[in-house]
N, C-alpha and C positions, 0 to 999 in steps of 0.2 A: 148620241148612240145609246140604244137602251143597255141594262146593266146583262142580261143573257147573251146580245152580242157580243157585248165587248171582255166576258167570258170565257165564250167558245172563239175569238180570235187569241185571244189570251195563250186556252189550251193549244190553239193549234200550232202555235211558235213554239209552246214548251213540249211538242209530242216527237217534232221535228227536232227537240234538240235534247232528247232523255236520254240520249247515250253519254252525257254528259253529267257531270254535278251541279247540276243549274237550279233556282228559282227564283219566286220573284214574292217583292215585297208592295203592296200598296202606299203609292207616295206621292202628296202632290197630284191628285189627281189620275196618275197613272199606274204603268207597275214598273219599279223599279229591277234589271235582271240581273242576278250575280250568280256566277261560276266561281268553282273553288273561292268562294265568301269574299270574291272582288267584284266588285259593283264594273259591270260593263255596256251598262244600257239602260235603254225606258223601252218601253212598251205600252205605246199609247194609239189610242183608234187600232188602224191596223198595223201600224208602220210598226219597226223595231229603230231605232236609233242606236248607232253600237258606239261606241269611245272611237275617235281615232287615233290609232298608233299605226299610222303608217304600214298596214300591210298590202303586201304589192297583188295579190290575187282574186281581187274583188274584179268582180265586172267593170268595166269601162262606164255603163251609165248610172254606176251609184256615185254620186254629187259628195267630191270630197270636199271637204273646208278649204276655205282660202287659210293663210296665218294670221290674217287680219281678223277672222271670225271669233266673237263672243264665245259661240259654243263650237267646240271641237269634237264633233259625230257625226256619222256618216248614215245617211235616211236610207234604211231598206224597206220597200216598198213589202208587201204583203206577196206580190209576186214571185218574189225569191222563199216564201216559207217554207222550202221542202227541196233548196238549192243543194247539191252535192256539197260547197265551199262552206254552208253556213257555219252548221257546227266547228268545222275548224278555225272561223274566224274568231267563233266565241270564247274557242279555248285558247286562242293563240291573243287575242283580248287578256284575257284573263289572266296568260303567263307574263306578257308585258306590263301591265301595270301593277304584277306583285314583286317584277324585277325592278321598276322605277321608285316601288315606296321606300 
């Protein structure tokens, strides 16, 4: 992916979610996304990969982890970038793993 795409895919997850405290940090290759300064994703290609903490209002065909999986994050396709549920996942992300630290 050249470095202009994978910019404006970048923006375009973070314009869908600027009602929020959100950014991201370059990591690894990808961009790393944190809400109120808790790391709750990547952002890489187009996909967003969010933490999973179990929340019950995601779509039916976002591909939750088994418990058996190395990584535990839920792949959101680029399809969902402008979903009514996303921001709230991000934030409800983000209030769960500062209630678990």
């Amino acid at each position: 992916m050249l470095i202009y795409e994978e910019n404006a895919i970048v923006s375009e997850w973070m314009d869908h979610l600027k009602c929020l405290d959100v950014k991201t940090r370059k990591m690894f290759g990808c961009y790393c996304l944190y809400c109120d300064g808790q790391a709750v994703g990547w952002i890489h290609d187009s996909v967003l990969s969010l933490r999973e903490v179990g929340l019950d209002y995601l779509p039916d065909d976002i591909k939750r982890p088994s418990p058996e999986d190395k990584i535990q994050e839920l792949t959101i396709p680029f399809d969902y970038v402008d979903a009514e549920w996303l921001p709230n996942a991000v934030r409800d992300t983000a209030i769960i793993r500062k209630m678990d630290k």
